[in-house]
Biopython code that builds the backbone (N, CA, C, O; Angstrom):
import numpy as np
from Bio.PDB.StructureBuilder import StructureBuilder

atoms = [
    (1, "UNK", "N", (-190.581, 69.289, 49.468)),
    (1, "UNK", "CA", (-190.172, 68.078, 50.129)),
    (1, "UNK", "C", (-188.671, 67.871, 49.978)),
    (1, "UNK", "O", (-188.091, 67.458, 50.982)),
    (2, "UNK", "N", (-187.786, 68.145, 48.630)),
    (2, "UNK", "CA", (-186.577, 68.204, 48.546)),
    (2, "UNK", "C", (-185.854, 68.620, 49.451)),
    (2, "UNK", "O", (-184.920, 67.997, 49.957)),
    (3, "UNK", "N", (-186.259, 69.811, 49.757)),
    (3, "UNK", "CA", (-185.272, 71.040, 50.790)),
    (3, "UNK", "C", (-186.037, 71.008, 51.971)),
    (3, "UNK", "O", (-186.131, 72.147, 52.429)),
    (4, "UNK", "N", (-186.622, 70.164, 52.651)),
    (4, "UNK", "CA", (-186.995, 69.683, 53.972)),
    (4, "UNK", "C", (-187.323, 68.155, 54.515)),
    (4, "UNK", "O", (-187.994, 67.802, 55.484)),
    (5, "UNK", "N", (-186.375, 67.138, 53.225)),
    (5, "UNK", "CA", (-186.070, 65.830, 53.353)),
    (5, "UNK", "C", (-185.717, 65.488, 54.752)),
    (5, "UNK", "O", (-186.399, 64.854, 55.556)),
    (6, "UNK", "N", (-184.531, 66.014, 54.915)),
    (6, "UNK", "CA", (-183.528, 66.048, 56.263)),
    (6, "UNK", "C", (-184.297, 66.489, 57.773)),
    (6, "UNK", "O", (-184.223, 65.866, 58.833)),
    (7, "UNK", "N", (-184.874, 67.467, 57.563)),
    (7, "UNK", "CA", (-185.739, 67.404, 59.142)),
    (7, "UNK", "C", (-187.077, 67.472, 59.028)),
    (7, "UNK", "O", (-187.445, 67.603, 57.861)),
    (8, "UNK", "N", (-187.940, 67.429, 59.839)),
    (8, "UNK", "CA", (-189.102, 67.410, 60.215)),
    (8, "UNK", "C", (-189.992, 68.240, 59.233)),
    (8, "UNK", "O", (-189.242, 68.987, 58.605)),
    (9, "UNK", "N", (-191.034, 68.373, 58.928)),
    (9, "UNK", "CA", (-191.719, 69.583, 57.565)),
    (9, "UNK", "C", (-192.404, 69.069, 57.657)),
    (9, "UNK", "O", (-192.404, 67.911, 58.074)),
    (10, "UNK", "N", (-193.771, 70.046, 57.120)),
    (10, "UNK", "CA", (-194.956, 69.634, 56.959)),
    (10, "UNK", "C", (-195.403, 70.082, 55.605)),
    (10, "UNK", "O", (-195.009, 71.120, 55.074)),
    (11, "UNK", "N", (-196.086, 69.401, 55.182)),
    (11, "UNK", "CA", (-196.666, 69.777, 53.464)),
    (11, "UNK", "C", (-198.355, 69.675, 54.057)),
    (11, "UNK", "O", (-199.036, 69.019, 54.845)),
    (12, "UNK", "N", (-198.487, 70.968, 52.943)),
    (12, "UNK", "CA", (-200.170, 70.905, 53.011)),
    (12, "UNK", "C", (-200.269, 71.167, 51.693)),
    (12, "UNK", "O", (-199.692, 72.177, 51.290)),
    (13, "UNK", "N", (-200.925, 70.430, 50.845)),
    (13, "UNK", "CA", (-201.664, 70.114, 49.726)),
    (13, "UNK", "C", (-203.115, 70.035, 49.508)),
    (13, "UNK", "O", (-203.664, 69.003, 49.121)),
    (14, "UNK", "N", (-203.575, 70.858, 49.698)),
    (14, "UNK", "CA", (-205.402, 70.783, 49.180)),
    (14, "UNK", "C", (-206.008, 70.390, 48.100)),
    (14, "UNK", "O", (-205.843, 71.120, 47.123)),
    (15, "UNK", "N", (-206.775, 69.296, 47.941)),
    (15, "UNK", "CA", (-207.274, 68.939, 46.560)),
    (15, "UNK", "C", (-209.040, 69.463, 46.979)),
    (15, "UNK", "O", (-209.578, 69.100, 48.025)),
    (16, "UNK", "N", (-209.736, 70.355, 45.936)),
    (16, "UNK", "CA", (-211.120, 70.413, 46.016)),
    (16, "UNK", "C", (-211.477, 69.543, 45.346)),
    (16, "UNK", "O", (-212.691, 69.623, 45.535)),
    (17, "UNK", "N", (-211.287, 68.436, 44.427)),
    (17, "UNK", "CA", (-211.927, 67.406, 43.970)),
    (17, "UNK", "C", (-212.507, 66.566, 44.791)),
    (17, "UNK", "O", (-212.045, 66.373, 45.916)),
    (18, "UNK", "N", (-214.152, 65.639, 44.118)),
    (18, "UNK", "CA", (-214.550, 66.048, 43.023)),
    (18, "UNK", "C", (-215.277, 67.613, 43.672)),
    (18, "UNK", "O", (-215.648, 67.774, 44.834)),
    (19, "UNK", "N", (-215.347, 68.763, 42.429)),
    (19, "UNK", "CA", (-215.911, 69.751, 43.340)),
    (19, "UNK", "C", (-215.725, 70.631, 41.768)),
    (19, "UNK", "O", (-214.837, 70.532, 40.921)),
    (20, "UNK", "N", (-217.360, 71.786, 41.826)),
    (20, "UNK", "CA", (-217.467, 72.622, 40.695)),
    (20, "UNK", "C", (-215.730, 74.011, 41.285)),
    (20, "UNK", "O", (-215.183, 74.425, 42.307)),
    (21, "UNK", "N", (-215.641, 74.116, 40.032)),
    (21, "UNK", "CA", (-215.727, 74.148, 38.843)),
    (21, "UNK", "C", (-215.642, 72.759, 38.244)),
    (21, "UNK", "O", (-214.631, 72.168, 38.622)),
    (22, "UNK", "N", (-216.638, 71.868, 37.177)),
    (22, "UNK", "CA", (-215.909, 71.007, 36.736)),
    (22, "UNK", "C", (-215.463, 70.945, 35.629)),
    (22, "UNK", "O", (-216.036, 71.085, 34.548)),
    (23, "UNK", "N", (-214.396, 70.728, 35.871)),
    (23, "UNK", "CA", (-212.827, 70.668, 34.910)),
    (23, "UNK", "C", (-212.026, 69.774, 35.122)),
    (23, "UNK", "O", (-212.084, 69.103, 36.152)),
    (24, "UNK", "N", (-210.913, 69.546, 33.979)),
    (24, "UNK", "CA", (-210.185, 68.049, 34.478)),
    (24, "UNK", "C", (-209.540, 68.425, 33.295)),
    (24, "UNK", "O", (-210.144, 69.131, 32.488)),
    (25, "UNK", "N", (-208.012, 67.923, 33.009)),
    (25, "UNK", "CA", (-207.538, 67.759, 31.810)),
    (25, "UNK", "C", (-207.886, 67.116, 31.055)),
    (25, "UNK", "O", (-208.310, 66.013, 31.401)),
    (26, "UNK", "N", (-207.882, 67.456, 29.758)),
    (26, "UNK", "CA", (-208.506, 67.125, 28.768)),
    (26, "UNK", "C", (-208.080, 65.709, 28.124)),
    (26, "UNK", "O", (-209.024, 65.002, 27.772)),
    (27, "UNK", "N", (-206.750, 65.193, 27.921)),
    (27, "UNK", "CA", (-206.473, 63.609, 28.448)),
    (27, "UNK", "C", (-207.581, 62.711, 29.293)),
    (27, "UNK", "O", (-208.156, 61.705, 28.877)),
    (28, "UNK", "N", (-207.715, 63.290, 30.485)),
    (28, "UNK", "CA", (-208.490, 62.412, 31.327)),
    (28, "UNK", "C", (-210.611, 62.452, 30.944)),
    (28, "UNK", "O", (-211.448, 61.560, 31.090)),
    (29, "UNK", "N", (-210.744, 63.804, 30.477)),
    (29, "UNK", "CA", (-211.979, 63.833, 30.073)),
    (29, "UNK", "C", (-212.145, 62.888, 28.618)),
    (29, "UNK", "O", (-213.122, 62.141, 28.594)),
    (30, "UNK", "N", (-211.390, 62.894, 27.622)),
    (30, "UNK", "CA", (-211.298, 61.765, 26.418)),
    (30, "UNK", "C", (-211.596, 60.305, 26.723)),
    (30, "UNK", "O", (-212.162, 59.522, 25.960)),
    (31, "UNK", "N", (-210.957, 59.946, 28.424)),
    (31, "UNK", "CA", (-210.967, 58.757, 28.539)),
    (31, "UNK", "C", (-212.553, 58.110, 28.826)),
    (31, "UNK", "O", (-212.983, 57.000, 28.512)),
    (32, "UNK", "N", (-213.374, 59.447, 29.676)),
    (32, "UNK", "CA", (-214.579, 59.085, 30.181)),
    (32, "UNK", "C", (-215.718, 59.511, 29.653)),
    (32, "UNK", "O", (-216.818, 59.176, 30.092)),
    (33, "UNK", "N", (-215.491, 60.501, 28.389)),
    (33, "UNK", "CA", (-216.878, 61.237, 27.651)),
    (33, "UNK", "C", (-217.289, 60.702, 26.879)),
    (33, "UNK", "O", (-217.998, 61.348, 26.107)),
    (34, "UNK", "N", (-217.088, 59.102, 26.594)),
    (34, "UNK", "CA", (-218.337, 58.322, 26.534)),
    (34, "UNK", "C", (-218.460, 57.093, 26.743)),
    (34, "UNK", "O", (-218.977, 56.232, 26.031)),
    (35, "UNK", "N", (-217.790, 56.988, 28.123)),
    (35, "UNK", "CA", (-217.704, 56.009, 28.713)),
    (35, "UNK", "C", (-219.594, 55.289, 29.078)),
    (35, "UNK", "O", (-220.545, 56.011, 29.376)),
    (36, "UNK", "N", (-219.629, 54.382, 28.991)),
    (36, "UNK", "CA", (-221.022, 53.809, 29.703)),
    (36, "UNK", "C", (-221.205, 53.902, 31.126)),
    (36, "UNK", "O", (-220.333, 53.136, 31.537)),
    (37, "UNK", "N", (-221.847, 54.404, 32.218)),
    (37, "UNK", "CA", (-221.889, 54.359, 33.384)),
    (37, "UNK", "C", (-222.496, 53.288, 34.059)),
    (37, "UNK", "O", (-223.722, 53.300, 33.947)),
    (38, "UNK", "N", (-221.956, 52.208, 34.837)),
    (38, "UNK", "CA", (-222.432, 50.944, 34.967)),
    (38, "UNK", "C", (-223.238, 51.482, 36.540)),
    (38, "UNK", "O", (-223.897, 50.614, 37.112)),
    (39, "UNK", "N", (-223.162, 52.929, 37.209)),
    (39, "UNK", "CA", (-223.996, 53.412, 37.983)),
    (39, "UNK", "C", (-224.548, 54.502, 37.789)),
    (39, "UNK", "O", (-223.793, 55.210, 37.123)),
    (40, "UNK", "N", (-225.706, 55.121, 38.087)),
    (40, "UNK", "CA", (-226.044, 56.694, 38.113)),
    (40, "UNK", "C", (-227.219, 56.935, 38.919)),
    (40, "UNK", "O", (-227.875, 56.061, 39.486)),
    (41, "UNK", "N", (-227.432, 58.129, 38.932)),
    (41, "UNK", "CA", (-228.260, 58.301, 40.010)),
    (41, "UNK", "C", (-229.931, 57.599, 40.004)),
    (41, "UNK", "O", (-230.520, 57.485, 38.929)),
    (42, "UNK", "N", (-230.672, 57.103, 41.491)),
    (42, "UNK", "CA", (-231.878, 56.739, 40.941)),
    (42, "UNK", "C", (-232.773, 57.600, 40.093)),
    (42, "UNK", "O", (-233.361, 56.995, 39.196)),
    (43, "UNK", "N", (-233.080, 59.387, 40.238)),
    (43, "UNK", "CA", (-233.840, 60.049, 39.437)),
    (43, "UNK", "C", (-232.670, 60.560, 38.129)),
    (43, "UNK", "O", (-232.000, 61.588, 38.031)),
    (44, "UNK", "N", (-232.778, 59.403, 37.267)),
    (44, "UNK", "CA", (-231.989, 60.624, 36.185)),
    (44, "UNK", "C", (-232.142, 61.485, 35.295)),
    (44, "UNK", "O", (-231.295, 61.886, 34.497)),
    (45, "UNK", "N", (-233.373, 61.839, 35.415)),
    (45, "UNK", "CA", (-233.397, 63.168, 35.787)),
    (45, "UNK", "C", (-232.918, 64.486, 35.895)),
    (45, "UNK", "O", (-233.050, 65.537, 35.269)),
    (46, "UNK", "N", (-232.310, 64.084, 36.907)),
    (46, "UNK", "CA", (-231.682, 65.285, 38.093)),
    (46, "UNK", "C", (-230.607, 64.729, 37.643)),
    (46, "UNK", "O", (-229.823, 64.773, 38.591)),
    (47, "UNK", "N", (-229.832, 63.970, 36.303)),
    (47, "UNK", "CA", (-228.590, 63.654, 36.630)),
    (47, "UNK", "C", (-227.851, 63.877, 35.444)),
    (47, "UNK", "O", (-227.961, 63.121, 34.478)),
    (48, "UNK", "N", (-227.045, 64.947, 35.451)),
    (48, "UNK", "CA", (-226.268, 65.606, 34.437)),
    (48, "UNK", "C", (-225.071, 64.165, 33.669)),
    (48, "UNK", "O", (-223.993, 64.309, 34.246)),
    (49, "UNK", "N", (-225.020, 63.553, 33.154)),
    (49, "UNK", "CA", (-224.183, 62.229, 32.443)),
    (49, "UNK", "C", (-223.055, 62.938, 32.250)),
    (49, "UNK", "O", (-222.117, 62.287, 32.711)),
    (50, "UNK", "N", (-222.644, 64.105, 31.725)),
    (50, "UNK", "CA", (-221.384, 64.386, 31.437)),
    (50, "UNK", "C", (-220.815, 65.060, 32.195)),
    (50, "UNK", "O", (-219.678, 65.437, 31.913)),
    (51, "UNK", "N", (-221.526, 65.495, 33.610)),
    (51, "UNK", "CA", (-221.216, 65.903, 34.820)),
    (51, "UNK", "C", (-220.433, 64.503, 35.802)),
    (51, "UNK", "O", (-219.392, 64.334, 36.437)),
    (52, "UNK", "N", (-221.615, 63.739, 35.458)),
    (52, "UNK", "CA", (-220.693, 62.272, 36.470)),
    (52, "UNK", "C", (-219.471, 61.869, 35.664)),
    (52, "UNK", "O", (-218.493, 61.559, 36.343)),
    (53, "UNK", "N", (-219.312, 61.802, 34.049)),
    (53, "UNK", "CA", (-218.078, 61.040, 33.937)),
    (53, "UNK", "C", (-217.093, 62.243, 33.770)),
    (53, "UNK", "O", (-215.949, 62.076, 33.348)),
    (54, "UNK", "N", (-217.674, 63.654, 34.177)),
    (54, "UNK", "CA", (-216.359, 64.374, 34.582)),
    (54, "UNK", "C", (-215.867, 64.281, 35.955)),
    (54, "UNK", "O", (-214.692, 64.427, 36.291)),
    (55, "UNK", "N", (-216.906, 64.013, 36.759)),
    (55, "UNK", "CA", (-216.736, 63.797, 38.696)),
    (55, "UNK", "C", (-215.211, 62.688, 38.401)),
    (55, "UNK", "O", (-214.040, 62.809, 38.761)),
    (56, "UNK", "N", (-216.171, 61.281, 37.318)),
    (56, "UNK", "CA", (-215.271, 60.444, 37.199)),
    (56, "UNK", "C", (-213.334, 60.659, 37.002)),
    (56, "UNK", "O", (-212.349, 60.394, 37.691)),
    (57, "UNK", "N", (-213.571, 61.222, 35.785)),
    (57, "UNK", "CA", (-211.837, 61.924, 35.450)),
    (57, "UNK", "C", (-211.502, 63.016, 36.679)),
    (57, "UNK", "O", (-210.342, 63.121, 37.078)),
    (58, "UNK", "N", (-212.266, 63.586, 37.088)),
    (58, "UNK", "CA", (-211.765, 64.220, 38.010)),
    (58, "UNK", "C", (-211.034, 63.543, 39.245)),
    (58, "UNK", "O", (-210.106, 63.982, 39.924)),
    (59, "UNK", "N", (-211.793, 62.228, 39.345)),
    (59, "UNK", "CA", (-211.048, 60.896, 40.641)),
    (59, "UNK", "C", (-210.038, 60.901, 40.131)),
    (59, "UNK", "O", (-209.047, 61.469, 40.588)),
    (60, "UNK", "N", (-210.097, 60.034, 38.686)),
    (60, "UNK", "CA", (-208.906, 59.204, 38.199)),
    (60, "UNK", "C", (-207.543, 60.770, 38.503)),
    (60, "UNK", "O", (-206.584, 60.692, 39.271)),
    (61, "UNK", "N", (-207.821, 61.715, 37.847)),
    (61, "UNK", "CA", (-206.495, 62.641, 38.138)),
    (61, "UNK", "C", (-206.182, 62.702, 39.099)),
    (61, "UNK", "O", (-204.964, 62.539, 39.168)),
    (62, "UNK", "N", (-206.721, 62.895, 40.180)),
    (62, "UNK", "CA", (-206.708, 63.141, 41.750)),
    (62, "UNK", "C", (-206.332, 62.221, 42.273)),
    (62, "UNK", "O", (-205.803, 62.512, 43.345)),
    (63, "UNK", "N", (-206.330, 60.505, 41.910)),
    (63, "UNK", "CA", (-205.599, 59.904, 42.444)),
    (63, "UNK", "C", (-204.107, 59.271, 41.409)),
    (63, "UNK", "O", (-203.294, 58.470, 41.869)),
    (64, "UNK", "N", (-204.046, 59.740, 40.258)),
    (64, "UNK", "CA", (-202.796, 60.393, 39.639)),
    (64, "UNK", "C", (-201.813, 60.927, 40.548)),
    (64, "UNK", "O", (-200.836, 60.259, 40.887)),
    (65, "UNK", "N", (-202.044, 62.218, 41.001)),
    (65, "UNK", "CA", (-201.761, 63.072, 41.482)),
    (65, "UNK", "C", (-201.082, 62.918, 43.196)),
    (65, "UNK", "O", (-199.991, 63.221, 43.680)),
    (66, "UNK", "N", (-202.070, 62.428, 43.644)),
    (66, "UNK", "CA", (-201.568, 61.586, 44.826)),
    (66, "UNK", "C", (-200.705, 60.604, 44.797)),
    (66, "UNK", "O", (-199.825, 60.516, 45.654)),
    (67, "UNK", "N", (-200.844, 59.702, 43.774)),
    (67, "UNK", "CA", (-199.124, 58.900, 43.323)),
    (67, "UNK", "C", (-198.274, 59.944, 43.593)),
    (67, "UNK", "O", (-197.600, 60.080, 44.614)),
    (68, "UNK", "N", (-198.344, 60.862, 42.404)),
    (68, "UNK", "CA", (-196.840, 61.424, 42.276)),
    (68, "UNK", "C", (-196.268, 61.807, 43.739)),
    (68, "UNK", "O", (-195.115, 61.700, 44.158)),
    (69, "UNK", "N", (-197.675, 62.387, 44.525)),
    (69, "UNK", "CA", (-196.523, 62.685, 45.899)),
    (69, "UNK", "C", (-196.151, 61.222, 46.551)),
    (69, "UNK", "O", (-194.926, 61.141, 46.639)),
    (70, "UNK", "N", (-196.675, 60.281, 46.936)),
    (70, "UNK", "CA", (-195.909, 59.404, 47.146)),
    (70, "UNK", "C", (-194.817, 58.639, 46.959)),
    (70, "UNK", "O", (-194.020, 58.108, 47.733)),
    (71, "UNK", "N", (-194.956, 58.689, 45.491)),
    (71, "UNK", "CA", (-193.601, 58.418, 44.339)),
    (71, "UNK", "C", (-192.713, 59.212, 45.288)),
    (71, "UNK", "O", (-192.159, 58.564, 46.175)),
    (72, "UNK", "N", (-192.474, 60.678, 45.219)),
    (72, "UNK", "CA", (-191.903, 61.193, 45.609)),
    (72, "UNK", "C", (-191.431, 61.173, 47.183)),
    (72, "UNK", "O", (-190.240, 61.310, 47.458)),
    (73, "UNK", "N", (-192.126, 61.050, 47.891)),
    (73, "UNK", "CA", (-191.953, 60.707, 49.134)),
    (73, "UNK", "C", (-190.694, 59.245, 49.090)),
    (73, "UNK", "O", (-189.577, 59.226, 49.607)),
    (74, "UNK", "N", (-191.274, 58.325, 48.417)),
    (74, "UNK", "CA", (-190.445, 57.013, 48.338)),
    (74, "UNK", "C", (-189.100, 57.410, 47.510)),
    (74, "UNK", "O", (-188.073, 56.749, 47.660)),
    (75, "UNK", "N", (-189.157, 58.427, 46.707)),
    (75, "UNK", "CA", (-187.870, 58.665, 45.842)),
    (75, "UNK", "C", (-186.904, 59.385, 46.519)),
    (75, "UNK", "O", (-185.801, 59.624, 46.029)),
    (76, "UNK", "N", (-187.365, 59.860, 47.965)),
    (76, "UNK", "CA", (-186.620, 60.792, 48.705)),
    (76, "UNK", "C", (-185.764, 59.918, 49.746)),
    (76, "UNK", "O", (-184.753, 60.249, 50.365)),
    (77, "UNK", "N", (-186.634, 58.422, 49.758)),
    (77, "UNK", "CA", (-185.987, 57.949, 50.813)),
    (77, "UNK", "C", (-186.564, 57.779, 52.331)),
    (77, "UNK", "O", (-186.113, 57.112, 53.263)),
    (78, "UNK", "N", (-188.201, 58.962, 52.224)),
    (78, "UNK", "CA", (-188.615, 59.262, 53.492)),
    (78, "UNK", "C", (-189.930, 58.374, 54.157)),
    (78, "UNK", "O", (-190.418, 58.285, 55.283)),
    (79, "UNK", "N", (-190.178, 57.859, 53.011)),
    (79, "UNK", "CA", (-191.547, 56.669, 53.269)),
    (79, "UNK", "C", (-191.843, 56.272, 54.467)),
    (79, "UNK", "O", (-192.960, 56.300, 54.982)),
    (80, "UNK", "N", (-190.388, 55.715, 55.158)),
    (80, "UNK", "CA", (-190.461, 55.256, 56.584)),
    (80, "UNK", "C", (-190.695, 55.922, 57.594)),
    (80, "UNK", "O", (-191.179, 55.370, 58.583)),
    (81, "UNK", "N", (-190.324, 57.655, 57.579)),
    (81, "UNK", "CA", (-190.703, 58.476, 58.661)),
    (81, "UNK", "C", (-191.593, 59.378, 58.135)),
    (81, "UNK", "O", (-191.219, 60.529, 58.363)),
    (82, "UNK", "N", (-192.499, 59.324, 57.594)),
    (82, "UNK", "CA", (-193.349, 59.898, 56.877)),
    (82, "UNK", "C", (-194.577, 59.576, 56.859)),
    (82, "UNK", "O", (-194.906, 58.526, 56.308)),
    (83, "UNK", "N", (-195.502, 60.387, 57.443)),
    (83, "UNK", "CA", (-197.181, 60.362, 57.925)),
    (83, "UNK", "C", (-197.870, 60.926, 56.841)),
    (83, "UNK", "O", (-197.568, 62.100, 56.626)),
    (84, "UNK", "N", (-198.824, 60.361, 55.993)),
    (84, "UNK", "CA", (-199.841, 61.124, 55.056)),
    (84, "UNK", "C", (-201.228, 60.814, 55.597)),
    (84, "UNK", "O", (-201.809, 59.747, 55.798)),
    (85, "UNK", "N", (-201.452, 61.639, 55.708)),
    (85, "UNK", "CA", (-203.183, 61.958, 55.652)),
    (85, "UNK", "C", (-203.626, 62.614, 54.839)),
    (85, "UNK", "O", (-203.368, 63.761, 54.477)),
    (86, "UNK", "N", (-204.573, 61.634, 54.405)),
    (86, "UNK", "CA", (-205.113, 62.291, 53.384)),
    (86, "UNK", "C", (-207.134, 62.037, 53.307)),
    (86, "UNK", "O", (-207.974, 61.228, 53.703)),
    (87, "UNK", "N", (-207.067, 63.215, 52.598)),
    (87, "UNK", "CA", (-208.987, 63.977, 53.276)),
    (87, "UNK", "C", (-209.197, 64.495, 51.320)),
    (87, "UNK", "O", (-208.221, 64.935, 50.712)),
    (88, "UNK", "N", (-209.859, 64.416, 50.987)),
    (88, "UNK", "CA", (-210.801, 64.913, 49.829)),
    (88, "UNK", "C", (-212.141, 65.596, 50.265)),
    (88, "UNK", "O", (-212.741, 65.588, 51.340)),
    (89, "UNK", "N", (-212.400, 66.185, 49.071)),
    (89, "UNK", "CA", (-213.799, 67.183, 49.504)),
    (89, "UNK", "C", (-214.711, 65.992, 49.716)),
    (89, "UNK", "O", (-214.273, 64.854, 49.545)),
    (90, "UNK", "N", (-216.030, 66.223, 50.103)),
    (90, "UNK", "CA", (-217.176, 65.747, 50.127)),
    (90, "UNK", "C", (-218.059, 64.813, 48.564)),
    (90, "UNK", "O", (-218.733, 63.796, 48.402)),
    (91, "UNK", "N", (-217.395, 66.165, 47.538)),
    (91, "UNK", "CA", (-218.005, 65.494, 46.648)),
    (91, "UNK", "C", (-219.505, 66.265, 45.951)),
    (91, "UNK", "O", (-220.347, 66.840, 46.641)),
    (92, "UNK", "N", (-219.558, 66.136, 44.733)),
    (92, "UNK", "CA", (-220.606, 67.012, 44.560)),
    (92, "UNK", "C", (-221.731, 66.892, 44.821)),
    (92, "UNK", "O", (-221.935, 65.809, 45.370)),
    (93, "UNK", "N", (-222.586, 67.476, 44.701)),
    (93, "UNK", "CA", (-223.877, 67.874, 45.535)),
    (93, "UNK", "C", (-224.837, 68.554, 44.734)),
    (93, "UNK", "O", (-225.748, 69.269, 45.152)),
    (94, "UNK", "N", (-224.582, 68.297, 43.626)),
    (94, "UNK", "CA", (-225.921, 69.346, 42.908)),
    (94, "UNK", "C", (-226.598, 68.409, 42.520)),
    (94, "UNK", "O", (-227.775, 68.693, 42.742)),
    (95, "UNK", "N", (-226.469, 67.022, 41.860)),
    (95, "UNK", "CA", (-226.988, 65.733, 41.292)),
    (95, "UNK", "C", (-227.200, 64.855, 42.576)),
    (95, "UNK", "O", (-226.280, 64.101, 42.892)),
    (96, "UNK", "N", (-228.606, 64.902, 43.522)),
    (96, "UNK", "CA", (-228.716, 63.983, 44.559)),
    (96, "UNK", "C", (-228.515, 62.324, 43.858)),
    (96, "UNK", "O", (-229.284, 61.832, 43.032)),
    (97, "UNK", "N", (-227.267, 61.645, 44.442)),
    (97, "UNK", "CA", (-227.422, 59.985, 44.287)),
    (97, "UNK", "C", (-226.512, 59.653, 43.294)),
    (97, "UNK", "O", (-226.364, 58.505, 42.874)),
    (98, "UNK", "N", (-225.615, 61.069, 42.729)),
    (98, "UNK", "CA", (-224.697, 60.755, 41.532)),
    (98, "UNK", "C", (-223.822, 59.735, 41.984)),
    (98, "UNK", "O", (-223.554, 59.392, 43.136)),
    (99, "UNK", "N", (-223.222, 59.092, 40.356)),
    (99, "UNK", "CA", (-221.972, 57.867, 41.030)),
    (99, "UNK", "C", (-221.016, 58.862, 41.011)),
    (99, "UNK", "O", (-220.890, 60.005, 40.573)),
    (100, "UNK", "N", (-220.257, 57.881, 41.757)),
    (100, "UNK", "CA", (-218.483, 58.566, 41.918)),
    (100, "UNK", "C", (-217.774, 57.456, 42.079)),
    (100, "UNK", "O", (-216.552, 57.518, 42.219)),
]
sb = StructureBuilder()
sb.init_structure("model")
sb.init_model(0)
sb.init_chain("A")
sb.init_seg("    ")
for serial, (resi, resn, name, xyz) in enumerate(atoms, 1):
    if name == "N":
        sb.init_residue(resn, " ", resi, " ")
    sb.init_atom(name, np.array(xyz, "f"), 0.0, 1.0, " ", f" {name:<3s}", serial, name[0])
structure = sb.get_structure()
């Protein structure tokens, strides 16, 4: 974004979150591995607990992360001519009804 401030550019940034492998920095997993889940799936069952409050840290980074490019966008000056769209995966799928 630095060295294409000045004219037109396009950035493509892909986030697979939330999405296996699940992983997350280890900061953000401390915050949620034993957090209480005030949702979870109706059969739980089928519902891995330390799978959802990793889905969970996996949000919170991901929308971390998305700051910083905006930060950046606004630190450049370009906010005003500057289009973001933004798309995330689907979301996992092995736990039917997990929270997120």
């Amino acid at each position: 974004m630095e060295q294409h401030k000045d004219a037109p550019f396009f950035c493509y940034l892909p986030y697979n979150t939330p999405h296996s492998p699940w992983a997350v920095p280890q900061e953000y997993w401390q915050r949620f591995k034993d957090k209480p889940l005030a949702l979870t799936a109706p059969d739980t069952v089928k519902e891995d607990l330390d799978e959802t409050r990793c889905v969970l840290a996996m949000m919170e980074n991901l929308d971390w992360n998305v700051g910083r490019v905006l930060a950046q966008i606004k630190k450049l000056g370009i906010e005003e001519n500057t289009l973001v769209v933004y798309f995330s995966d689907n979301g996992p799928t092995r736990s039917a009804g997990m929270a997120a």
